[in-house]
Every structure is written in C-alpha cells, then in structure tokens.
C-alpha positions as CSV (number, residue, x, y, z in Angstrom):
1,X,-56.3,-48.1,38.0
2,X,-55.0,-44.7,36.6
3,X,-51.1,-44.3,36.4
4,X,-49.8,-41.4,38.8
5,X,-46.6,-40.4,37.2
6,X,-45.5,-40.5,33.5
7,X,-42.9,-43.6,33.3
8,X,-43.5,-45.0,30.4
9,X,-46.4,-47.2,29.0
10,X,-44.8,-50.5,30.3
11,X,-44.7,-48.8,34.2
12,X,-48.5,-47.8,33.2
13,X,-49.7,-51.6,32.1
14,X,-47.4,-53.3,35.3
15,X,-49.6,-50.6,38.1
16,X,-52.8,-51.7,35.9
17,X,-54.3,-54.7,37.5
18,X,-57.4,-55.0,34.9
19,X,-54.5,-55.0,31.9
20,X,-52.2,-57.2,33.8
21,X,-54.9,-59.8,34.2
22,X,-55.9,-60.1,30.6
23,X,-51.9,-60.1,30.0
24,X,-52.1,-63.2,32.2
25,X,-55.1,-64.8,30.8
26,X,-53.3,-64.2,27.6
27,X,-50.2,-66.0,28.8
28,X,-52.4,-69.0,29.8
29,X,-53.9,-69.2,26.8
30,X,-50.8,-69.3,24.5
31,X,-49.7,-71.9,26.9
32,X,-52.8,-73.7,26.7
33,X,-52.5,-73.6,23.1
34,X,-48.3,-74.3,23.1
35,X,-48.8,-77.5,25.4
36,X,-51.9,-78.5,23.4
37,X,-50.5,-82.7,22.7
38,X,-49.5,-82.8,26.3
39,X,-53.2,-82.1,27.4
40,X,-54.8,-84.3,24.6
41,X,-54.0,-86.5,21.8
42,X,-53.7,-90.5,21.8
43,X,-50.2,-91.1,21.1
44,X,-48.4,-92.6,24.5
45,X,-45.3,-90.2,25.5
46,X,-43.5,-93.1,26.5
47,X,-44.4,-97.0,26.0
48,X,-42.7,-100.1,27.3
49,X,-43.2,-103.2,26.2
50,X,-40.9,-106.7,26.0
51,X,-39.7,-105.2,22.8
52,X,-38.0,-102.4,24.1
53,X,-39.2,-98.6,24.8
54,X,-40.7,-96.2,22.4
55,X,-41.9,-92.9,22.5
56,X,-44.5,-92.5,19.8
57,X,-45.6,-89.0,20.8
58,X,-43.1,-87.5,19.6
59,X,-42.9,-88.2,16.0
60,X,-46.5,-88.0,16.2
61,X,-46.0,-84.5,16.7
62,X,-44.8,-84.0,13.2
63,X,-47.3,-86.4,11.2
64,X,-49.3,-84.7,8.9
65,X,-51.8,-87.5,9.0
66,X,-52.5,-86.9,12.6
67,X,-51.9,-83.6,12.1
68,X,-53.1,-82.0,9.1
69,X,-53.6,-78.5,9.6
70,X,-50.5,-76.3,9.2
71,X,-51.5,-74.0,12.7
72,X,-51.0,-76.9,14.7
73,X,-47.8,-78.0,12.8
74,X,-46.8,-74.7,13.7
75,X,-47.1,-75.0,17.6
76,X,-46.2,-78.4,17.6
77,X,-42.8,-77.6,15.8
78,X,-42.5,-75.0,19.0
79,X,-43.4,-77.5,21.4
80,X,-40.9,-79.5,20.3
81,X,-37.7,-77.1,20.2
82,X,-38.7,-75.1,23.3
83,X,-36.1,-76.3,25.3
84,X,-33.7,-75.6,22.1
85,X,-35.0,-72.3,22.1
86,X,-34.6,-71.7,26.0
87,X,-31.0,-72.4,25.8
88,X,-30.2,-70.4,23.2
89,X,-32.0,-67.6,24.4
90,X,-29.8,-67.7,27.6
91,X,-26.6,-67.9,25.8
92,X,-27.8,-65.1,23.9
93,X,-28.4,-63.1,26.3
94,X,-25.7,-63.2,28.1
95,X,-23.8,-62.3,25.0
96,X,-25.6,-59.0,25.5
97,X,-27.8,-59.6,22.4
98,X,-30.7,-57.4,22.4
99,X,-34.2,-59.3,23.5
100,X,-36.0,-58.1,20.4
101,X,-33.0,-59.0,18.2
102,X,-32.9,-62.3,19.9
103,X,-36.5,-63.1,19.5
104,X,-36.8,-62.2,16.2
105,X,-33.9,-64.2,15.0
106,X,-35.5,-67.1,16.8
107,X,-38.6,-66.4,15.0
108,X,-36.7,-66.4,11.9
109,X,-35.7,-69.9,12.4
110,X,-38.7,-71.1,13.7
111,X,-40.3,-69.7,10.2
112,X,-37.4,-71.7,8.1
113,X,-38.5,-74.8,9.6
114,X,-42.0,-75.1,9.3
115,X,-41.7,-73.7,6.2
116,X,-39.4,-76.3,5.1
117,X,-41.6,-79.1,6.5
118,X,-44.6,-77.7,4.3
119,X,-44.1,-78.9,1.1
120,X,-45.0,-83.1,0.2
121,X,-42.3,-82.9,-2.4
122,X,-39.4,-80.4,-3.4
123,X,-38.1,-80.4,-6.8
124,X,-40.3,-83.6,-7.5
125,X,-38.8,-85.9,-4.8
126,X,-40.5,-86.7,-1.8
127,X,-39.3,-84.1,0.9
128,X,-37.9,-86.0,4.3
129,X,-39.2,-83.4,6.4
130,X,-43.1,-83.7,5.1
131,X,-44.4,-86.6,7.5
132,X,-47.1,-89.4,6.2
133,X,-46.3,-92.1,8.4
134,X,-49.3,-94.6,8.9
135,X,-50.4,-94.1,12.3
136,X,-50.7,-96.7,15.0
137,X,-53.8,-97.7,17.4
138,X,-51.9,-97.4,20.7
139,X,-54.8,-98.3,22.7
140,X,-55.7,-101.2,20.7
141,X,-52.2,-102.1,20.6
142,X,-51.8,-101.9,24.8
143,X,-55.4,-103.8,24.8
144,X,-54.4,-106.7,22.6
145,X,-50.6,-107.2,24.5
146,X,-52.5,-107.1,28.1
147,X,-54.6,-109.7,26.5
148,X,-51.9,-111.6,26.0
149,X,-50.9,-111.7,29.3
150,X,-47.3,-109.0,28.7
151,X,-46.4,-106.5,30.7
152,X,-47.2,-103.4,29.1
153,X,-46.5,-99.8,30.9
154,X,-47.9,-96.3,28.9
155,X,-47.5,-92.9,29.9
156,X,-50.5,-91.0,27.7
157,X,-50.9,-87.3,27.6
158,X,-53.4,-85.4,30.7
159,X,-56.6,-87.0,28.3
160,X,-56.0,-90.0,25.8
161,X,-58.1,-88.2,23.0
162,X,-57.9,-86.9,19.5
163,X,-59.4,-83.9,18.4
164,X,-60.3,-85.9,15.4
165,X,-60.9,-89.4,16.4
166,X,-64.6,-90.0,15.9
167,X,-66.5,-93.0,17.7
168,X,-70.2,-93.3,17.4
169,X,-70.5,-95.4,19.9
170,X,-69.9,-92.5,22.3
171,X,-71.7,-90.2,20.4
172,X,-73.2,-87.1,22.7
173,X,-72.1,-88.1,26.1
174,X,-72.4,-85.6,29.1
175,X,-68.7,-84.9,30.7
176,X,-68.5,-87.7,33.1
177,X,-65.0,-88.9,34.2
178,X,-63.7,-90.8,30.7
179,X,-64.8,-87.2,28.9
180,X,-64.5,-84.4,31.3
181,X,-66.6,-82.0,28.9
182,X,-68.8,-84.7,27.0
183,X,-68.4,-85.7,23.1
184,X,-70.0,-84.4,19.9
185,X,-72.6,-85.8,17.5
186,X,-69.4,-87.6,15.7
187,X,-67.9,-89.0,19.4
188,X,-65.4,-86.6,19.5
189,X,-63.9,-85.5,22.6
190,X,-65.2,-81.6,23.7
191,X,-62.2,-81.0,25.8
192,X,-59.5,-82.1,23.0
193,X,-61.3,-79.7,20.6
194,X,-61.6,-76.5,23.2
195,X,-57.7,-76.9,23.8
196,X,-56.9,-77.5,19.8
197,X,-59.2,-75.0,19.4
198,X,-57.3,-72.2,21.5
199,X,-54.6,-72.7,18.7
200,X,-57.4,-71.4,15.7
201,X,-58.8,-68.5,17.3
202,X,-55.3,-67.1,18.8
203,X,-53.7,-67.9,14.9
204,X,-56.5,-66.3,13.3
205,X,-56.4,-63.1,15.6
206,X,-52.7,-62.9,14.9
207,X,-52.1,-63.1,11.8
208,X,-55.4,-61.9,10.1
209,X,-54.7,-58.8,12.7
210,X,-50.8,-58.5,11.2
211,X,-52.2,-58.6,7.4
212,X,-54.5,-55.7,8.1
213,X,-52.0,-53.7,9.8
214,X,-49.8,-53.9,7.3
215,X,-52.7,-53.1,4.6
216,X,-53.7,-50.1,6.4
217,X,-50.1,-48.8,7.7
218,X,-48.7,-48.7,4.3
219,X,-52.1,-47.0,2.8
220,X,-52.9,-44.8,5.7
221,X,-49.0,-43.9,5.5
222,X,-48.9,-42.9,2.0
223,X,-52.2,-41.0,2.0
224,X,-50.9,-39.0,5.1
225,X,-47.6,-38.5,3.1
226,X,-48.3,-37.0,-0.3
227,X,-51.6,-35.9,0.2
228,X,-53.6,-34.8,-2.9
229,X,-54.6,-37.1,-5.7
230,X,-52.9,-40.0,-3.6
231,X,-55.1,-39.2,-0.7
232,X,-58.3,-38.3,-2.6
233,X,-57.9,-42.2,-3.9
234,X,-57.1,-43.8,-0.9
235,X,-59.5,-41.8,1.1
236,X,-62.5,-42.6,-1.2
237,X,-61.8,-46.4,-1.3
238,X,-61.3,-46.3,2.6
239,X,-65.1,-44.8,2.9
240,X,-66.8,-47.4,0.0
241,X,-64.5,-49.8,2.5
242,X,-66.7,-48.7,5.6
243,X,-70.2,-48.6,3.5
244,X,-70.0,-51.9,2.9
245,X,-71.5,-54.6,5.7
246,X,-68.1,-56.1,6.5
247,X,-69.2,-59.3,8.2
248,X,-72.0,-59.5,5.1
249,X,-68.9,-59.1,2.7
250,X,-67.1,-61.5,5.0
251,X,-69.2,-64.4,4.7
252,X,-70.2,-63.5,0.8
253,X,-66.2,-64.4,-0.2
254,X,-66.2,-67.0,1.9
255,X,-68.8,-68.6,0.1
256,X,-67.0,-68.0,-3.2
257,X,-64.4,-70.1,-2.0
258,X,-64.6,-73.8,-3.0
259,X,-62.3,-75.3,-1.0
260,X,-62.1,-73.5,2.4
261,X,-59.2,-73.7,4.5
262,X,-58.2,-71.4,8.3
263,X,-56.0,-69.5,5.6
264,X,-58.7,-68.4,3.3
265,X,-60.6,-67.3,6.9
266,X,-57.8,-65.5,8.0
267,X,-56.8,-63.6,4.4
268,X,-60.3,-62.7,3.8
269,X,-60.7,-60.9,7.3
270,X,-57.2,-59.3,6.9
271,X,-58.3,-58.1,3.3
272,X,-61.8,-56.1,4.7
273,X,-61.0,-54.8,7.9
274,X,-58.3,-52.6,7.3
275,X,-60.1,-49.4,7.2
276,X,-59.6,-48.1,10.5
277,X,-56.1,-48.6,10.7
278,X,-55.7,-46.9,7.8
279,X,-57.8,-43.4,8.8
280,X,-55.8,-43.5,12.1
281,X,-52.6,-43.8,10.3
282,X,-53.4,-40.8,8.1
283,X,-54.2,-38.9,10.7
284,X,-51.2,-39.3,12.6
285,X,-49.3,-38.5,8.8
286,X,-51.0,-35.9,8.7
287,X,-50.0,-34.3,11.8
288,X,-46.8,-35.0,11.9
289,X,-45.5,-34.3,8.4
290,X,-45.0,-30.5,9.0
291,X,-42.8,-31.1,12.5
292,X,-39.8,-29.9,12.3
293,X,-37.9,-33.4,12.7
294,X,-39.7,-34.5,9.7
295,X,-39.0,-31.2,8.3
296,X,-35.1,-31.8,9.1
297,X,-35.2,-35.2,7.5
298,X,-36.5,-34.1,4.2
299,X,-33.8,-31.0,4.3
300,X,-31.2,-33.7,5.5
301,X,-32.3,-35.5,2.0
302,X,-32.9,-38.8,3.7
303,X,-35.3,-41.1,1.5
304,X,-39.4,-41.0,1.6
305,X,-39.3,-44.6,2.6
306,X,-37.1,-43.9,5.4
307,X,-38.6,-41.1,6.7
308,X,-42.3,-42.9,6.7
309,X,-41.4,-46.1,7.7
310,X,-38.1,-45.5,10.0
311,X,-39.0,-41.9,11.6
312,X,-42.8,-41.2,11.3
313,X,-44.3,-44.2,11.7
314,X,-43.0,-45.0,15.4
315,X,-44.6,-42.0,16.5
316,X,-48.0,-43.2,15.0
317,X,-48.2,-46.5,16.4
318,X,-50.0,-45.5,19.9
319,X,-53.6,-45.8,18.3
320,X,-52.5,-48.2,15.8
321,X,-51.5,-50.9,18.8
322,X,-54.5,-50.2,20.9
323,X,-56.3,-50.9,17.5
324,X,-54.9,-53.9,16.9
325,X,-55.5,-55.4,20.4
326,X,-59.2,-54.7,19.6
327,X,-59.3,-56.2,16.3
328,X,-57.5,-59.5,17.3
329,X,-60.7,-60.0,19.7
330,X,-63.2,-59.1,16.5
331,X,-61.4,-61.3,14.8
332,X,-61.8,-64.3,16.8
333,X,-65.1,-63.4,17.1
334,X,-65.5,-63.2,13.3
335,X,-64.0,-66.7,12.3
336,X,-66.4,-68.4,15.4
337,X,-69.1,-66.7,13.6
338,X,-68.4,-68.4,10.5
339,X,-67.7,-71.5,12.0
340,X,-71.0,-71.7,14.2
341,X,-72.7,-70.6,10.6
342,X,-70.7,-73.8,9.1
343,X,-68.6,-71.4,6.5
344,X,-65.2,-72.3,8.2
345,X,-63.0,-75.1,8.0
346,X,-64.4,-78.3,8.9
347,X,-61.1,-79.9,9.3
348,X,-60.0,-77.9,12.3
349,X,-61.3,-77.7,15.8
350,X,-63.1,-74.2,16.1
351,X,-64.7,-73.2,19.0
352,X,-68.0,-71.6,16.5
353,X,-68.2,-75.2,15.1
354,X,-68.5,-77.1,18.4
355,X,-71.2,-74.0,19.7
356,X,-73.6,-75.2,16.6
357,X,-73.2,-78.6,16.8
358,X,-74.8,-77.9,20.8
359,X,-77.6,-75.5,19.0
360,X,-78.9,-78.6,16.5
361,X,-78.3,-81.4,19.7
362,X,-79.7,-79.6,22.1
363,X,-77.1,-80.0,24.6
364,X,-76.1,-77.3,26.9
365,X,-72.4,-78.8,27.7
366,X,-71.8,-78.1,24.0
367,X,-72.9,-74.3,23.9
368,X,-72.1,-73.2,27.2
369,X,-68.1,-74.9,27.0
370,X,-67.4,-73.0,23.6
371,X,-69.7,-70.1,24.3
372,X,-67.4,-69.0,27.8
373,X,-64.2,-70.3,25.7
374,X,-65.1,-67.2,23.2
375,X,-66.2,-64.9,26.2
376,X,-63.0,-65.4,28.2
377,X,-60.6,-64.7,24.9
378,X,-62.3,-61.8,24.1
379,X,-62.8,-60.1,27.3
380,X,-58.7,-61.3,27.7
381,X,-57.9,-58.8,24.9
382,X,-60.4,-56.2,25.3
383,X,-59.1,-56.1,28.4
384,X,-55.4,-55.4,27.7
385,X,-56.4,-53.1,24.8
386,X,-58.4,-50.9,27.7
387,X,-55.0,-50.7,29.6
388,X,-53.0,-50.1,26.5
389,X,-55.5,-47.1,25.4
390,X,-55.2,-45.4,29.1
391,X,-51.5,-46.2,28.9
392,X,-51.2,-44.0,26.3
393,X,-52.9,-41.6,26.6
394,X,-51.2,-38.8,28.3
395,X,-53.5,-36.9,29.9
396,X,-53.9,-39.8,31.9
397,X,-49.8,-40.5,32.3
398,X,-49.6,-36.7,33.8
C-alpha cells in the first residue's frame, strides 16, 4: 500500500500492511526465540515431591552444561530478568526518560551480565557466576519416585525435550503425539531444535549485519569525506571486495578454521559483505559534503569526527537501513547454507543442519519443517525491508 501524505516513515510502515506483517512475524519470532525453555527443554518448572518443592528450570536456565552456547545464554539471561526489565522500564518512563535512552541503558546492563557470566574463572578463581552444575534426570527421577509408590507432581515446559538430548531408541520417528515434528538420526527432538534454532539465525542476522555496518559506515564515510588518495584506496579494495565469489570466500575461511564456533560464522560474514554498505555510504558523503550545513560546520570549526559521525551520517542512513534489513535475511540464509553443507557449528541447533540431516535420511518431515522455517524468516525481513525502501523514498511519501 503506497503512503498518501508525507508523515514520516513510521506513519508510512503503520498504513503498510505487507511491512506491518513481516514487523509482526518478526515480533513472533523474537518471542519464539525469547520463550524458547518455556516451549522445550526437560527441566520441570516446578516439582513436588515429599521432600519439599523445587524449581529446577530455573537454575537450569544458567547451566552451561545444559546450555553451552553463549546465544542461548544470552536469551536465557533475558528470559529470566524480563519482568525486572518491565518494571524498570515503567518507572523509567514515567520519569520522562527517553525510550531510546531507556533501552539502551537496559541493554547496557543486560551486556554487563552476560558478559560477567562468560568467563570459567576470573583472575584464576572459579567465577560464581559461570554455571557447571551436574545436571539431573528429572524424568528418570519422577519415574523411579512413582515407582515407589510417592506422590510426585511436575509442571514441564509446552514439550519435555532437549535440543540436545540424543536417544537412539527413537531415532527417525515421524511427528506423532510424543514428537509433534518427528526426531533426527541421533533421536533428537525436531521441534526443540526449530525453536532453539530461531535463536541462531535471528543472532547471526543481527550481529553479523551490525559488524558489517559498522565496517562499511566508517569506510564508506571516510572515502566520501576526504576523497582523493583515501578514496582511490578504499574504492579499489571495495571493487577486488565485489570480484571475489563472496559465499566461495565464505565457506573457504570457514574451512580454515579448526575449531568452529556460531561466532566464527558470524565474524566471517560480517568481514566479506560489507561492500555495499560501504559504496552507498560514499555516495551519500559524497553528496552531502558540499551542503551548506556541512559547509557551516566546517566554518563553525566543529571536529571531522563530529561532523561525519554526529551531522552527516544521520542523513545517510535511509539506504543504509533498508540495506541492512536485506542483508540480515542473506545472512540467515548464508549460515543455513553452511550448516546444511556441515561447515557450521555442530553444537548448536541450526535450521541448515537439521534440512541435511532430512537430504541423507530421506525424510520429508526433516526438509520440509526447516526448509519453510528459512522461507518464513526470510520472506519476514524481505518483507519489512520492501516497506522500509517505499517508506523512504520520497517520491512515493509525496
């Protein structure tokens, strides 16, 4: 739906029912991935028994023997301090706090904490934070007590599964009601992976997204600035950048690396797809360098890294946002690539990894679950960068 008067981009996305759909879709998904331990994972929330009431979920949430991937650390961390978070947001706002002030100090935070938990041992003592506790059977704990003839009451998350509790014995099941979407080769649940999974490919659009906007903003910006010998360098390695096969380049460091991780997927696509950013950031430089705010500024003698970063570069981020929106889809696309090809990180639950493991079984419940998991993601933010590209545009805001 084209916009009929010129109210801003936000009025443009809100009258845009294509964009607002992927916004929603997106919302669900970053839900999905948020709420991820309340929909799977084999820890009771609550469990009663003659010696009292526990709640094992919760500390589960933090053990990075159940957990050993830092993304889901991450989201669990933010599970876990939502309503924390909630409250304070409230209070802060009606302090009269700015939202994006607010947000970002909450980010802040959030960042200190996980960061803190990170680390096994700080200054060569065991750090209290970092999480190894041996990890329980509940199941086989309930099982042996009703055996016994005690009372036993569990609450367990929407489905009772692991991501990365293996069984043979149920190895390559069709969904039926125990697995709603079938099991793996290994007996591992296909529904617990697709929602862990939501957390990898949103994690690795993100923040391999934010690295190459930051690579191509601060080179794109500098070319457009100072122009001549600066530009002639930067301009040259932006084009042997584009000459090269990036997903070819992709998977040839990736196969340098010995020990893969999510983080090595993510850096490496940061590092090699920065090349548009950067030309659209030059261009807009470029443009604008001779206006006569700009001109003002310099006359004014406010600072080069000011005037790029504080008054220029606002005015450039149009193409660079729509860009981005783009790219977090390609992304996602790029790391289930490498996962289906087996050149990702085998200790997380990516969608590509689960799609090949239905291509060597045969199975048509374990390509055609990942494969519209993938599909709906990247049609979500192709989507909203579609509406974000009309929204500003002005010729279509007049």
């Amino acid at each position: 739906m084209t916009p009929t008067r010129d109210d801003g981009v936000l009025g443009a996305l809100r009258r845009d029912r294509v964009a607002r759909a992927g916004l929603g879709a997106i919302a669900a998904l970053v839900a999905v991935a948020l709420a991820a331990p309340l929909l799977a994972l084999d820890q009771p929330i609550v469990l009663a028994t003659p010696d009292g009431i526990s709640f094992p979920f919760f500390p589960a949430l933090v053990n990075r023997l159940l957990f050993e991937n830092a993304i889901d650390l991450l989201f669990n961390l933010a599970l876990l301090a939502a309503p924390l978070y909630a409250v304070a947001w409230r209070l802060a706002r009606r302090r009269g706090l700015r939202p994006a002030h607010v947000a970002l100090a909450l980010a802040a935070f959030h960042g200190a904490v996980f960061a803190a938990c990170l680390p096994a041992r700080v200054a060569g003592r065991p750090n209290p934070l970092h999480v190894e506790a041996p990890i329980p059977d509940a199941r086989a704990e309930i099982a042996v007590r009703e055996a016994r003839g005690e009372r036993v009451l569990a609450v367990f998350p929407l489905r009772p599964f692991s991501y990365r509790a293996t069984d043979p014995a149920r190895s390559v099941r069709p969904p039926d009601r125990t697995h709603w979407l079938g099991t793996d080769k290994e007996g591992r649940d296909v529904f617990a992976r697709m929602v862990y999974g939501t957390r990898i490919s949103l994690a690795v659009g993100v923040v391999a997204v934010s690295l190459y906007v930051a690579i191509g903003v601060v080179l794109g910006a500098l070319a457009g600035w100072f122009g001549g010998r600066v530009d002639l360098v930067i301009s040259r390695a932006i084009e042997v950048m584009i000459c090269l096969p990036t997903f070819f380049l992709i998977l040839a460091l990736v196969a340098l690396v010995q020990e893969r991780s999510i983080f090595h997927v993510m850096a490496i696509i940061g590092v090699t797809s920065w090349t548009g950013v950067a030309r659209l950031v030059r261009a807009e430089f470029l443009r604008q360098r001779d206006l006569d705010y700009v001109q003002a500024a310099v006359a004014l003698g406010v600072s080069t890294r000011r005037i790029l970063f504080v008054h220029m570069l606002p005015n450039a981020l149009g193409p660079v946002l729509v860009s981005a929106t783009f790219g977090v889809a390609s992304a996602i696309l790029v790391e289930s690539s490498l996962a289906f090809l087996g050149l990702g990180d085998v200790s997380v639950a990516s969608w590509g990894e689960t799609l090949n493991a239905g291509r060597l079984e045969g199975k048509a419940w374990l390509v055609l679950v990942p494969g519209f998991a993938i599909f709906f993601v990247v049609s979500a933010f192709n989507l909203v960068g579609e509406g974000l590209r009309d929204a500003l545009d002005p010729k279509l805001r007049s």
